[in-house]
N, C-alpha and C positions, 0 to 999 in steps of 0.2 A: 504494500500500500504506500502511496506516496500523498506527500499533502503539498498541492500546487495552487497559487493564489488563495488558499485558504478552504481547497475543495480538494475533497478527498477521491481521488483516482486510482482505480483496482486494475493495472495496468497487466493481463494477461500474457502466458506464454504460450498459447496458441492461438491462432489466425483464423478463424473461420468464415468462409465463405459462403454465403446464401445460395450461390450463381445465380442466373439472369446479368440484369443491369449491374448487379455491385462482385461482378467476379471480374477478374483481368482476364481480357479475352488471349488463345494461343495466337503465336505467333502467325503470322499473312502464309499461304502456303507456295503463295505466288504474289512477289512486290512488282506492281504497275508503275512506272513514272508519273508524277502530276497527282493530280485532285481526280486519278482512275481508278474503276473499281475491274477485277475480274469477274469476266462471265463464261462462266461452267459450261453454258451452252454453246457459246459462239468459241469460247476458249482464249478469249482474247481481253486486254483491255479497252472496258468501253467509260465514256461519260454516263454514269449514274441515272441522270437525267433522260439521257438516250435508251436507258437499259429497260430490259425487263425483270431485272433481281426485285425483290423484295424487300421491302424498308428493312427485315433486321436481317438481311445480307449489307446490306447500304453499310444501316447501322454496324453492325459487327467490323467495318472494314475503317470508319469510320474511328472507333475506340483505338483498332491497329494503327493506324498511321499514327494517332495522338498518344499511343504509346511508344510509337517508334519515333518521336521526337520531329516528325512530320506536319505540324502545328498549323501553318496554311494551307498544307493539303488536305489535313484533315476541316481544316474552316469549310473549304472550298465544296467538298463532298458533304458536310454536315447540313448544307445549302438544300441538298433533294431529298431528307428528310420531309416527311410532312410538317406542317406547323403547328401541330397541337403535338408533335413525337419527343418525348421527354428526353431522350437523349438529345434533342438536336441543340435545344439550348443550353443543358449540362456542357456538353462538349465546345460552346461557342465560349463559355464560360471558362474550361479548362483552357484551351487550347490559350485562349487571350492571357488567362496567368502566367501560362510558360512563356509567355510571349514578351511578358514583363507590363503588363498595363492591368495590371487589377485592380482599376474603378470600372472600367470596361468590365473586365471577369465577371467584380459583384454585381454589375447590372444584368447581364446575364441568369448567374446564380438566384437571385432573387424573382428574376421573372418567373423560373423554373420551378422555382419554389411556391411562388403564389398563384401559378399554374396548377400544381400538384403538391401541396404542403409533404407528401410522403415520399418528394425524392431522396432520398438519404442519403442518393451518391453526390448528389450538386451538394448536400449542406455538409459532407464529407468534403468536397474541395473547396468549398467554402472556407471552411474552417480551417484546411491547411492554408489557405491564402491568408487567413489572419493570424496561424502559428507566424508564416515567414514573415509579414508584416509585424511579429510583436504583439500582435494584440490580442492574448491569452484567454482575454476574458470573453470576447466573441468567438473564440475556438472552443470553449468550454461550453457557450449557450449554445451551437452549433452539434457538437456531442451530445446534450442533452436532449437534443429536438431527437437528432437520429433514433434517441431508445426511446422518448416518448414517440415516437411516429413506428415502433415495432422493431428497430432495426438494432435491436443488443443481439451481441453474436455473430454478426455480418463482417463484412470485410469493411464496409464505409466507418461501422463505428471502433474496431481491432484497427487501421490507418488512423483515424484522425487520434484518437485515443498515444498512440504511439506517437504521431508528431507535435501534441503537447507534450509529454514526457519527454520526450528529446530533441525536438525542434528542428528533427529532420523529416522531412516532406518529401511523399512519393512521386514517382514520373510516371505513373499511371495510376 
């Protein structure tokens, strides 16, 4: 147990993952250049928008690039997301932090949030964007929303939980 800003934090040694939206997707099985997705059918890299995939192929390709530090590529393809698709602004959101503009991010993060108060992954990088900015105590209200909105025991709340304790922040 640790006691940080005056709140006591039960900082676990294993990681649990929900999968869905809050698990790190595997690696691309095949990397396209650019803001492209692959299609299985045609076998080839196509534009998103042109394609016939599936929003969570879209999506899932989308998470890869922005784990593979791909950051306007993944913007670019986050684009043919629907606009009501939770990921699409989570990830306009991450992608802007790594990007280093996180007033942008949290504008983002907060739409997505009051879009779907239960995205855990947005108030999960949310929250690391206020670990790296310093700001503890918006990373702790952050953590807290995640277990109040269902999410103890996921990977959103096991990440943000660890990047208060140590003030190191994930790249996916």
């Amino acid at each position: 147990m640790r006691i940080f800003l005056g709140i006591a934090l039960f900082i676990p040694t294993v990681v649990v993952a929900d999968g869905g939206n809050d698990e790190p997707p595997p690696k691309p099985a095949v990397s396209c250049e650019g803001a492209k997705i692959y299609d299985k059918k045609t076998k080839s890299c196509v534009n998103a928008q042109e394609s016939s995939l599936k929003t969570e192929e879209i999506y899932l390709t989308v998470r890869q690039l922005a784990y593979a530090g791909r950051y306007e590529d993944a913007q670019a393809l986050a684009q043919a997301l629907p606009d009501g698709h939770m990921g699409r602004l989570t990830y306009m959101g991450f992608t802007h932090r790594k990007l280093g503009n996180p007033r942008l991010a949290n504008l983002f993060y907060e739409q997505a949030i009051a879009e779907n108060p239960n995205n855990i992954l947005a108030r999960s990088y949310m929250g690391q964007g206020f670990v790296a900015a310093g700001d503890m105590v918006g990373a702790v209200e952050q953590l807290r929303a995640i277990r109040a909105h269902g999410g103890a025991g996921t990977w959103s709340e096991a990440s943000l939980q660890n990047a208060i304790a140590t003030g190191t922040t994930y790249n996916y």
